[in-house]
C-alpha positions as CSV (number, residue, x, y, z in Angstrom):
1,X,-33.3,26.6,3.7
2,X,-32.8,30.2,3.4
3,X,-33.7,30.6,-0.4
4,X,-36.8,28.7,0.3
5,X,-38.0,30.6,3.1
6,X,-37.4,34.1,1.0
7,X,-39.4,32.7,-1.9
8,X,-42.3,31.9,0.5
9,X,-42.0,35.0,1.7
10,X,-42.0,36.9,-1.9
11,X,-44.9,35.0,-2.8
12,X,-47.4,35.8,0.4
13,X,-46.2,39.8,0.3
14,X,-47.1,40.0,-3.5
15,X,-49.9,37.4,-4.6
16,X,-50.4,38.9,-8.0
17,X,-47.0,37.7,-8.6
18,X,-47.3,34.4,-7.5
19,X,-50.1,33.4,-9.3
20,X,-47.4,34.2,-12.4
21,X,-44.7,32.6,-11.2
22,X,-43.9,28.7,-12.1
23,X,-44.6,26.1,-9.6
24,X,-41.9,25.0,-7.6
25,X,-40.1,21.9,-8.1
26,X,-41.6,18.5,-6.6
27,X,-39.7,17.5,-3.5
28,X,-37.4,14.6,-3.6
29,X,-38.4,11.3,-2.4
30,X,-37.6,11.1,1.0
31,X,-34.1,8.8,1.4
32,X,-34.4,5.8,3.4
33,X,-31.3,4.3,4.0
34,X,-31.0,0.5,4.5
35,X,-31.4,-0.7,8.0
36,X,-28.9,-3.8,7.3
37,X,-26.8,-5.2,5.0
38,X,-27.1,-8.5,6.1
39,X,-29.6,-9.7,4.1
40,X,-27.4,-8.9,0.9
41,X,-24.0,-10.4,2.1
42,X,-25.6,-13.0,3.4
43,X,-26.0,-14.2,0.4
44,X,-23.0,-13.2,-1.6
45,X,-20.2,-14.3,1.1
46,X,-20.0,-17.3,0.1
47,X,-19.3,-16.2,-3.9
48,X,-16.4,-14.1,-2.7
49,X,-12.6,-15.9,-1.9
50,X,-9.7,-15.1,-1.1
51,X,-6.5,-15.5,-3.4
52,X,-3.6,-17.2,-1.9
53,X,-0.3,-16.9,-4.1
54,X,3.3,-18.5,-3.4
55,X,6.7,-17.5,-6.1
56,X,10.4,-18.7,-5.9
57,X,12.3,-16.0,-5.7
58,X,15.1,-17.6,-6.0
59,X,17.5,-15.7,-8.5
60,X,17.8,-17.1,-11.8
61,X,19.0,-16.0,-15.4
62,X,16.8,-13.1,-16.5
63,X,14.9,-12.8,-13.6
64,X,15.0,-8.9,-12.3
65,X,12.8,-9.7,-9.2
66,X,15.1,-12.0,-7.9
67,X,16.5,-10.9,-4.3
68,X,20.3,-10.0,-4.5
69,X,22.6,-9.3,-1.8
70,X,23.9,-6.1,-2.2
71,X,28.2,-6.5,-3.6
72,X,30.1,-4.4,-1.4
73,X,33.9,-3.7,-2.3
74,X,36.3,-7.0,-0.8
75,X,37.3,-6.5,2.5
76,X,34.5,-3.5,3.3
77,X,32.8,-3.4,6.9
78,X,29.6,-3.8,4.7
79,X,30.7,-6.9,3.3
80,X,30.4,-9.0,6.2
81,X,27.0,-6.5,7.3
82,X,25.1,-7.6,3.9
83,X,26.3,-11.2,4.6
84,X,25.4,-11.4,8.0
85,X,21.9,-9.4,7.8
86,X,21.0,-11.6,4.5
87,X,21.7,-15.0,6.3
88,X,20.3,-13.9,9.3
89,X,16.7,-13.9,7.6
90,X,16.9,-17.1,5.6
91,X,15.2,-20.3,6.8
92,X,17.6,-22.5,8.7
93,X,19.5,-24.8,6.8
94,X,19.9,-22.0,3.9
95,X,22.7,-20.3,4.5
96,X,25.1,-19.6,2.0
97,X,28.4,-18.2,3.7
98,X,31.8,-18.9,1.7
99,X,33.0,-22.1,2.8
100,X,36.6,-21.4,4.9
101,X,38.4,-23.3,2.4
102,X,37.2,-21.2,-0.3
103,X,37.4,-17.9,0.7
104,X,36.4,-16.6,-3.0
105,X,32.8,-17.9,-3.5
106,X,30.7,-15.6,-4.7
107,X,27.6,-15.1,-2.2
108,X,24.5,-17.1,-3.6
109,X,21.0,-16.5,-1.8
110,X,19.6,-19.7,-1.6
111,X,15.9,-20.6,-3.1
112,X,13.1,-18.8,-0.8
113,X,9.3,-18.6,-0.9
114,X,7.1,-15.4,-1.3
115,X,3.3,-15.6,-0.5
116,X,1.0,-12.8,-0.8
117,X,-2.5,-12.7,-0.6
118,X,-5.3,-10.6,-2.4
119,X,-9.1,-11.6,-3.1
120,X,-11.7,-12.6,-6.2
121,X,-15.2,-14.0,-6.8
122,X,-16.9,-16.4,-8.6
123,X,-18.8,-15.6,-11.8
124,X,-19.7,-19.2,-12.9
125,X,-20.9,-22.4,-10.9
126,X,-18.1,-24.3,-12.6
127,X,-15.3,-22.6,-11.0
128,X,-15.2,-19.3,-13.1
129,X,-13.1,-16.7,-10.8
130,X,-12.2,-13.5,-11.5
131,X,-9.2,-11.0,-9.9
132,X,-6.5,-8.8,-10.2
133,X,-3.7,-9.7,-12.7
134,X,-1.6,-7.9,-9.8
135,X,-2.3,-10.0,-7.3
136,X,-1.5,-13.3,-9.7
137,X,1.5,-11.6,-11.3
138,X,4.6,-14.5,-11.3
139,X,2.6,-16.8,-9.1
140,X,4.0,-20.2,-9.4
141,X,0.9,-21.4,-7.5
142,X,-2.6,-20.3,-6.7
143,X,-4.9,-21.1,-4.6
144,X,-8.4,-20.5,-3.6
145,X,-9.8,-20.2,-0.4
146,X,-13.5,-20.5,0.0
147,X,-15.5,-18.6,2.5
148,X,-15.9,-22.4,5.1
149,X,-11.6,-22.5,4.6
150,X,-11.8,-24.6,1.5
151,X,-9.0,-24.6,-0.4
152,X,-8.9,-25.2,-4.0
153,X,-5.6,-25.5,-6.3
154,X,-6.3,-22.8,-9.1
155,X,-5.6,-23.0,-13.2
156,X,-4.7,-19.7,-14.9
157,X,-6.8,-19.2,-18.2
158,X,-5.1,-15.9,-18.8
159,X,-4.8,-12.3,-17.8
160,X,-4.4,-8.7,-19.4
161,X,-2.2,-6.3,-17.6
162,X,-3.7,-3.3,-19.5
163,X,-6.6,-3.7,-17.6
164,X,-5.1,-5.4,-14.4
165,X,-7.6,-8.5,-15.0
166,X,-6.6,-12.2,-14.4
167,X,-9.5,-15.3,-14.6
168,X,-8.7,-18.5,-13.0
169,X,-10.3,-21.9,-13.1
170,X,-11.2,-24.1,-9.5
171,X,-12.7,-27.7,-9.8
172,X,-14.7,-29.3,-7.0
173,X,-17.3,-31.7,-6.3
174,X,-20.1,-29.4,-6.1
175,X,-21.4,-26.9,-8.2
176,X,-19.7,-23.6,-6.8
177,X,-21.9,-20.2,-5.5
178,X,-21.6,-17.6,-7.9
179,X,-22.2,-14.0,-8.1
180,X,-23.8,-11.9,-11.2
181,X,-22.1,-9.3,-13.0
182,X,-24.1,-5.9,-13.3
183,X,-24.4,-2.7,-15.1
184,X,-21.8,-0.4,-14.1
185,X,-23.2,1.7,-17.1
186,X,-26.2,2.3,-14.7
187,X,-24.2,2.8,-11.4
188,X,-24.9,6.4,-10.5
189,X,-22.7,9.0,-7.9
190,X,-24.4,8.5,-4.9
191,X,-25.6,4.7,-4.8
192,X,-24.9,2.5,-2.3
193,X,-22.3,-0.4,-2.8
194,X,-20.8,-2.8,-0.9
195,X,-17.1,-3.6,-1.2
196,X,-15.8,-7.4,0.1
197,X,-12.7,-8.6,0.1
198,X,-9.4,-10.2,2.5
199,X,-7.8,-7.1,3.7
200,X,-4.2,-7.5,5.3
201,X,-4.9,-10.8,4.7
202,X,-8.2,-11.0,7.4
203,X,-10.6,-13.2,5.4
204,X,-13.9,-12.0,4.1
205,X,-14.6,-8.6,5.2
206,X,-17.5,-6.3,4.0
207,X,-17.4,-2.2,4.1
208,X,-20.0,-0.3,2.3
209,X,-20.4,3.4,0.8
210,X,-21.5,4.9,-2.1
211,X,-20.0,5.6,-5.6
212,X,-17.9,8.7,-5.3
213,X,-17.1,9.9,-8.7
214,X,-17.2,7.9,-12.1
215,X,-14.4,8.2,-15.0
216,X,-11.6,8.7,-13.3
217,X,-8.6,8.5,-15.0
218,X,-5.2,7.2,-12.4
219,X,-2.7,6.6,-15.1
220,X,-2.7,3.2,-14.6
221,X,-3.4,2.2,-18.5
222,X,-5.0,3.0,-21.9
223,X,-8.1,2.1,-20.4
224,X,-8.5,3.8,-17.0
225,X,-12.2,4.6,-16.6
226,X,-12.6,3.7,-12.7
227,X,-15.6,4.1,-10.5
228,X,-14.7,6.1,-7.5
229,X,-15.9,4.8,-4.0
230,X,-15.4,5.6,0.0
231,X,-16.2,2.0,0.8
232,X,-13.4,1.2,2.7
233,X,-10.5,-0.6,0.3
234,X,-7.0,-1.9,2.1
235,X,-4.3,-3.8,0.6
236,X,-5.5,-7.1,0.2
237,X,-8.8,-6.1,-1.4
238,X,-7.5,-6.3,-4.9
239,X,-9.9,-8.0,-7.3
240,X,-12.6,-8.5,-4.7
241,X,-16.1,-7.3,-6.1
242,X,-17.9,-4.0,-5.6
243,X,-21.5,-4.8,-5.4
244,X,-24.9,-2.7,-6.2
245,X,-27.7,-2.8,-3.8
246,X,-29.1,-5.8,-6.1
247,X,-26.1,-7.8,-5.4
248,X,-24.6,-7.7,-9.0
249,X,-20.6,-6.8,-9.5
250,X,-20.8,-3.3,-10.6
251,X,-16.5,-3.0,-10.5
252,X,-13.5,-5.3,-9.3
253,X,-11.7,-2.9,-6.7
254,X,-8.5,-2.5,-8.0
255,X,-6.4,0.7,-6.5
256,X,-6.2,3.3,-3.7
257,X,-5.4,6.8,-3.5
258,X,-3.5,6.4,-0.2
259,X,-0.4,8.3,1.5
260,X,-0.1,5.9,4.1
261,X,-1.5,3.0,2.2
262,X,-4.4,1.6,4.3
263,X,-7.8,3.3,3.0
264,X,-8.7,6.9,3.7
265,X,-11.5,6.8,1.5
266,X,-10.5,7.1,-2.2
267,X,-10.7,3.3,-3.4
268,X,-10.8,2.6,-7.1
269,X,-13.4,0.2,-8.9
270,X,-12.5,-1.2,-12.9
271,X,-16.0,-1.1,-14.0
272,X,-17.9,-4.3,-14.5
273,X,-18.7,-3.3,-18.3
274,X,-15.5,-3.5,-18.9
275,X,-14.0,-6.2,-16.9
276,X,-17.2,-8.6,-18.1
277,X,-16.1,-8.7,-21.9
278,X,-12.3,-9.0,-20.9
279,X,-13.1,-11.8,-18.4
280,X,-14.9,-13.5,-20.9
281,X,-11.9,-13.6,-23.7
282,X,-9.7,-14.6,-21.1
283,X,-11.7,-17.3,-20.4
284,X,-12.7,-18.6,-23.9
285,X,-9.2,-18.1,-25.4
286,X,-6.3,-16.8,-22.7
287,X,-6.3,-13.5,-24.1
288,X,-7.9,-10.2,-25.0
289,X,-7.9,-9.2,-29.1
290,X,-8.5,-5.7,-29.4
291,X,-9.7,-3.2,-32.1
292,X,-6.7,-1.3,-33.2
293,X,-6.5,2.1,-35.1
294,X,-2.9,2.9,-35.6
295,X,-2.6,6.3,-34.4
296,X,-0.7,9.0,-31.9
297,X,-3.3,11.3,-30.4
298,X,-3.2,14.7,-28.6
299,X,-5.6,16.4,-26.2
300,X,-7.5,19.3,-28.0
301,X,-7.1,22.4,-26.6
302,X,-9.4,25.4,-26.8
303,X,-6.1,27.1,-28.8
304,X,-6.0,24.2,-30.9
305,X,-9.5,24.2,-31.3
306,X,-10.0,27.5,-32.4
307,X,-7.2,27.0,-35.1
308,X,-9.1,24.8,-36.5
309,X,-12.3,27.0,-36.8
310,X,-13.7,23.5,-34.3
311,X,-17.0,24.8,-33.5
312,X,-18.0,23.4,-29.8
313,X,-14.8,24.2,-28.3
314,X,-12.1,21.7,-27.5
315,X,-13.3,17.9,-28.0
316,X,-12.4,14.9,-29.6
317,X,-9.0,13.7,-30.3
318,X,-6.3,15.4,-32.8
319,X,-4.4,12.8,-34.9
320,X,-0.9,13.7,-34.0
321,X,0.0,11.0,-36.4
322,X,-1.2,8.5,-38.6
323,X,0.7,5.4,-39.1
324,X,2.1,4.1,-42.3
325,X,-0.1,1.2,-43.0
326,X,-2.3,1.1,-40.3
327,X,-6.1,1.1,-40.8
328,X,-6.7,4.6,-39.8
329,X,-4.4,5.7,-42.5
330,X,-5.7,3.7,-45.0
331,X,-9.0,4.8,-44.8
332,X,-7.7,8.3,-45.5
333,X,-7.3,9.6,-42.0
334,X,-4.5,11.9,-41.8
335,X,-2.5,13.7,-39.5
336,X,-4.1,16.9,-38.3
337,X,-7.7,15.7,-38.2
338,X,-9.9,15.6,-35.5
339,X,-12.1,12.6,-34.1
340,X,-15.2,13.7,-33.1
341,X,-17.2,10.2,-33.4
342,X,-16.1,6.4,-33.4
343,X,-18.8,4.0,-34.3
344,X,-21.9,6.2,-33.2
345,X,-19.7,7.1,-29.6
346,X,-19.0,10.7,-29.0
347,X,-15.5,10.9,-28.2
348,X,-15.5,14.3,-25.8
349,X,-11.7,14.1,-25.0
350,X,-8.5,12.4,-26.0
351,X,-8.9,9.4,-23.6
352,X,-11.9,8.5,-24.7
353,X,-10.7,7.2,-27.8
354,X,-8.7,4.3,-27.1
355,X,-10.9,2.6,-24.6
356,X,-14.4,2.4,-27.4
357,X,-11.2,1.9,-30.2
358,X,-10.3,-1.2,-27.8
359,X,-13.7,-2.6,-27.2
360,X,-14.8,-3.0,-30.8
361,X,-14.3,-6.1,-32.6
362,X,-11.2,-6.6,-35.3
363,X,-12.1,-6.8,-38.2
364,X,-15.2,-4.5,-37.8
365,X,-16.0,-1.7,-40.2
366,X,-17.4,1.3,-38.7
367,X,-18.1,5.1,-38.9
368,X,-15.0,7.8,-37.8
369,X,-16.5,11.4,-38.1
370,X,-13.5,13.5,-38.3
371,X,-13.0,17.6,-37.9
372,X,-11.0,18.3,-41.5
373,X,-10.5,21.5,-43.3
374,X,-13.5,23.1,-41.2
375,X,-16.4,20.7,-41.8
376,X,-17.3,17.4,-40.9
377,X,-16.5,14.4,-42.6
378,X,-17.3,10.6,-42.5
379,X,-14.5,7.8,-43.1
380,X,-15.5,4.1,-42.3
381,X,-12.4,2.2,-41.4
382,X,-12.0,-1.3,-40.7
383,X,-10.0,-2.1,-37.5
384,X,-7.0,-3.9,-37.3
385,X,-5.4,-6.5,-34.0
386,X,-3.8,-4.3,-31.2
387,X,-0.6,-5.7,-31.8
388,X,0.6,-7.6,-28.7
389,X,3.7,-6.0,-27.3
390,X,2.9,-2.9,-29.8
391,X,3.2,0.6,-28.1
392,X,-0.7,1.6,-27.7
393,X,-0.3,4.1,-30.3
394,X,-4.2,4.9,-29.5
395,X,-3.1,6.8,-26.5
396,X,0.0,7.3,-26.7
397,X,1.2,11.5,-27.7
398,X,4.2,12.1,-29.8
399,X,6.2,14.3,-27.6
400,X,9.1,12.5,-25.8
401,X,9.9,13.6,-22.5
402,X,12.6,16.6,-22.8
403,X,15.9,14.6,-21.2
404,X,16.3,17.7,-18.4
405,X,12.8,17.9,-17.4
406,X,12.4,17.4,-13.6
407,X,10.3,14.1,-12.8
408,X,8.5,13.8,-9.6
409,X,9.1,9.9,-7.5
410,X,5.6,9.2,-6.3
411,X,5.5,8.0,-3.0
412,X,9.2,9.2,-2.1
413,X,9.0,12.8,-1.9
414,X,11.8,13.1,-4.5
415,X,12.1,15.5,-8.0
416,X,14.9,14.9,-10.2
417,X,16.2,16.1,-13.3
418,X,19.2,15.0,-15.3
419,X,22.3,16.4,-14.5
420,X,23.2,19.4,-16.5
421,X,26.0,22.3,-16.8
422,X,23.6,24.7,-15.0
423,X,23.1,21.9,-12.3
424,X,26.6,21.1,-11.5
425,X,27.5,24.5,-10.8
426,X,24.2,24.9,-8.9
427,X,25.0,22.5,-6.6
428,X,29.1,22.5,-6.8
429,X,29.6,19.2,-8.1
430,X,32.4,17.1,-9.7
431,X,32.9,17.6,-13.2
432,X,33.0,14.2,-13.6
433,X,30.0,13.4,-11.7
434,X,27.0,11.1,-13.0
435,X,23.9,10.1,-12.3
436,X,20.6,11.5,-11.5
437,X,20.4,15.3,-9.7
438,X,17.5,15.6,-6.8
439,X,16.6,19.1,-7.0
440,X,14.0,19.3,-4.4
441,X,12.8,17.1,-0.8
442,X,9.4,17.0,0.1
443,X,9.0,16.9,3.7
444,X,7.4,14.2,5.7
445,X,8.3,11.7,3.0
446,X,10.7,8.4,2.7
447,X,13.3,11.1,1.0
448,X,13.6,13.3,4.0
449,X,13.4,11.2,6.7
450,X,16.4,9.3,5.4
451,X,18.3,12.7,4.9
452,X,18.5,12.9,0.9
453,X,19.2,16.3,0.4
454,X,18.8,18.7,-2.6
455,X,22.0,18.2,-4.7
456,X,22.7,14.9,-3.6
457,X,23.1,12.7,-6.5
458,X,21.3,9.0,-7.6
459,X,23.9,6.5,-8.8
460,X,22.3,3.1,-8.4
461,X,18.7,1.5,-7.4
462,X,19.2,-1.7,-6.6
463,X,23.1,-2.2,-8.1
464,X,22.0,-0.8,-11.3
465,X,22.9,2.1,-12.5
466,X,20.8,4.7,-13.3
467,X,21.7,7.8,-15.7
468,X,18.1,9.6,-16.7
469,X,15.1,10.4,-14.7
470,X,13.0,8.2,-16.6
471,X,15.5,5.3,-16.2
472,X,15.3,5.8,-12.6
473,X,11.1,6.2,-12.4
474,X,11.1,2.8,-14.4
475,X,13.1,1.2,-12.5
476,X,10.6,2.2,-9.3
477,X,7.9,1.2,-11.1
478,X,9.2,-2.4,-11.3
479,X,10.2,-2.9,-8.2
480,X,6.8,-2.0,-7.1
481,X,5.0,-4.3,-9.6
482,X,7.2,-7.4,-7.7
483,X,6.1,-6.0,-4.7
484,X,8.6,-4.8,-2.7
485,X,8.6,-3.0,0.2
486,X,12.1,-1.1,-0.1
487,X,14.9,-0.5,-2.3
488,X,18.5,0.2,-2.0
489,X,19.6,3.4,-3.6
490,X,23.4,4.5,-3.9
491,X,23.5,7.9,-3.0
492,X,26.2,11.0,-3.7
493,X,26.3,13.5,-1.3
494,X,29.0,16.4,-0.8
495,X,28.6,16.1,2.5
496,X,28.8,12.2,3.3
497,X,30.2,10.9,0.3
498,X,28.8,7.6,-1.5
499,X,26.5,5.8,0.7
500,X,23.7,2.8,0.5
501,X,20.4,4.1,1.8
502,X,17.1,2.3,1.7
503,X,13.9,3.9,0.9
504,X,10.1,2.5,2.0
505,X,8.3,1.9,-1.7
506,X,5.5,4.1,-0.3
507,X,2.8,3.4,-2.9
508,X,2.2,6.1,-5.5
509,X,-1.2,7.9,-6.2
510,X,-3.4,5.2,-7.1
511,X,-1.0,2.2,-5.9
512,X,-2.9,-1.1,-6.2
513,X,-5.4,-1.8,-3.5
């Protein structure tokens, strides 16, 4: 208001001016915002269900999820506390103590159940549903719960972790409601959307906002390319449906920035441009065939950039290397170049790359427009199959992480490093010491309330042992993705010695929704 009121003012004190100066900008149409959503989720309700999941979790060969009691040494105080505490919260009739007159027996958990619950939505009347590959993950039975409490015993057709998409199939008597998908190409910062899912396992609830940001990437895959929204997204809302004003899906909401994780506004939409092609391999054939290049890449930097005479400033994608045999090397893309174009899409920075690389047919042929030897040039390459279990070379850089550099444990307030000369006499430890250093404690987190201290060292998560940082983030990281709520770590102290302490899996910056 104050730079308008001084440019009415200009213009009255000097009219010769003002007859000379441009006319101002047309005033926005005046908002109006809606005076209900009940008319829209009225009708799409009923589309939107609630995922019910049950898993034995019962330990068995080659299954790292399976609950273990923790082996204390023969004899130990802990040994009849882990018994005790683990028998204690089995269904009765399940206990497995040693029999008296075999004192020796090995303690066996006996075979539990694990439910969980998330949400998805209809895309087809015949029983098309779309979720969260999350909220399905080693499900050894799904169900679907319609909005009247219908429940319908769900097929898998097939999911793709990269993206964190599942689609399963329901059959019933009646051709089912269905929602449409939208263009999330066309969903705007600003626009309304309304966000329903089963959070904390509730049933259908609706929360509306408007589309935060759009792009963002969470390091959660190759692909990451979420919508941003403050519509309110708990735990529980995973692969429910974000929906435009028109009632099409616009974005599955997926994840949550959260420290406490219950929503404080940062929820995390996979776009429905991209979910809609994935969705529909899954459904035709059980999985996703991508376009594959065959190449490490590397952020341009302006430095980079300007050492190779790259006129624009830093864009595209540097070829850190091109592999032997792979398509991009045999059409004459070599290491060095830069990517400036891929099939008529402008590729402004290094993750940009994989995801159009990814959404183009195999077998295609199409135009690369690479930065060589300071000019343009155009290769036409034909793409190859993402391999399977392949590293995405697309995405991934060359450089390794250094063995010694310090590694921050989202959601536990931890940063470790590996445990070097330098660190040892830091901290006065053993010379035979092992494990995994913590050099720092942030407060207010899992880490300091349960006392870990700078120094202290971390031997085992979960009886395994642990020797490098990244060993020990990977090892989080799964434990997470079976969903559980703690884990036992076996800690080193100078001050208390070896010692079992259990840490909350707070979830990590964008921890699934």
């Amino acid at each position: 208001m104050r730079l308008v009121a001084t440019a009415l003012l200009l213009a009255i004190s000097a009219p010769a001016f003002a007859q000379q100066a441009a006319p101002p900008p047309a005033a926005p149409t005046p908002f109006v915002a809606p005076e209900s959503f009940a008319p829209l989720v009225r009708n799409l309700l009923p589309a939107v269900v609630n995922i019910s999941t049950s898993q034995n979790v019962a330990p068995r060969p080659g299954r790292p999820d399976a609950p273990e009691t923790p082996q204390a040494p023969p004899g130990s105080p802990f040994e009849e506390f882990f018994r005790d505490f683990f028998n204690r919260n089995r269904p009765p009739g399940q206990q497995n103590e040693a029999q008296p007159n075999q004192p020796n027996q090995p303690n066996r958990p006996a075979p539990r159940r694990a439910q969980s619950l998330g949400s998805g939505f209809i895309v087809d009347a015949s029983g098309i549903v779309i979720t969260n590959n999350h909220v399905i993950d080693g499900a050894d039975e799904i169900n679907v719960i319609l909005q009247d409490n219908t429940t319908l015993r769900a097929t898998l057709l097939g999911t793709d972790p990269r993206t964190d998409l599942a689609v399963l199939r329901v059959s019933h008597t009646a051709p089912l409601p269905f929602v449409p998908w939208g263009d999330s190409d066309t969903a705007l910062v600003g626009d309304w959307v309304v966000a329903i899912g089963n959070p904390f396992g509730l049933g259908g609830t609706v929360t509306a906002g408007i589309i935060s940001a759009r792009g963002r990437d969470i390091r959660q895959g190759p692909f990451d390319d979420f919508i941003q929204t403050d519509a309110a997204i708990n735990r529980g809302n995973s692969g429910g449906p974000l929906f435009n004003m028109r009632g099409e899906v616009v974005g599955i909401n997926t994840a949550i920035y959260s420290p406490t994780g219950g929503s404080i506004g940062i929820g995390f939409s996979i776009p429905s441009n991209l979910a809609r092609g994935v969705a529909r391999q899954l459904a035709e054939g059980g999985r996703v065939r991508r376009g594959w290049l065959g190449v490490n890449i590397q952020q341009v930097t302006d430095e980079i950039a300007e050492s190779l005479g790259l006129r624009g400033g830093a864009r595209g994608a540097l070829i850190a290397r091109a592999q032997e045999g792979a398509p991009a090397a045999a059409a004459g893309i070599r290491n060095g170049d830069v990517v400036l174009r891929f099939n008529n899409q402008e590729v402004r920075e290094m993750r940009t790359l994989p995801r159009i690389v990814a959404e183009t047919a195999v077998g295609a042929q199409v135009p690369v427009v690479i930065w060589r030897d300071g000019r343009e040039e155009t290769v036409t390459v034909t793409l190859g199959e993402l391999p399977t279990e392949a590293t995405q070379a697309s995405t991934a850089p060359t450089q390794t992480p250094r063995p010694d550099r310090p590694i921050e444990l989202s959601g536990l307030g931890l940063r470790v490093t590996a445990l070097t000369a330098e660190l040892r006499e830091r901290f006065r430890l053993r010379p035979e010491a092992r494990g995994v250093v913590v050099t720092e404690v942030l407060p207010n987190t899992p880490g300091a309330e349960r006392e870990i201290r700078p120094g202290d060292l971390i031997l085992e998560v979960q009886q395994e042992r642990v020797t490098t940082p990244q060993e020990l983030q990977e090892r989080i990281e799964r434990l997470r993705r079976q969903g559980r709520a703690t884990a036992l770590f076996l800690i080193e102290s100078q001050q208390q010695g070896q010692r079992f302490v259990p840490l909350r899996l707070a979830p990590p910056r964008g921890a699934p929704g």
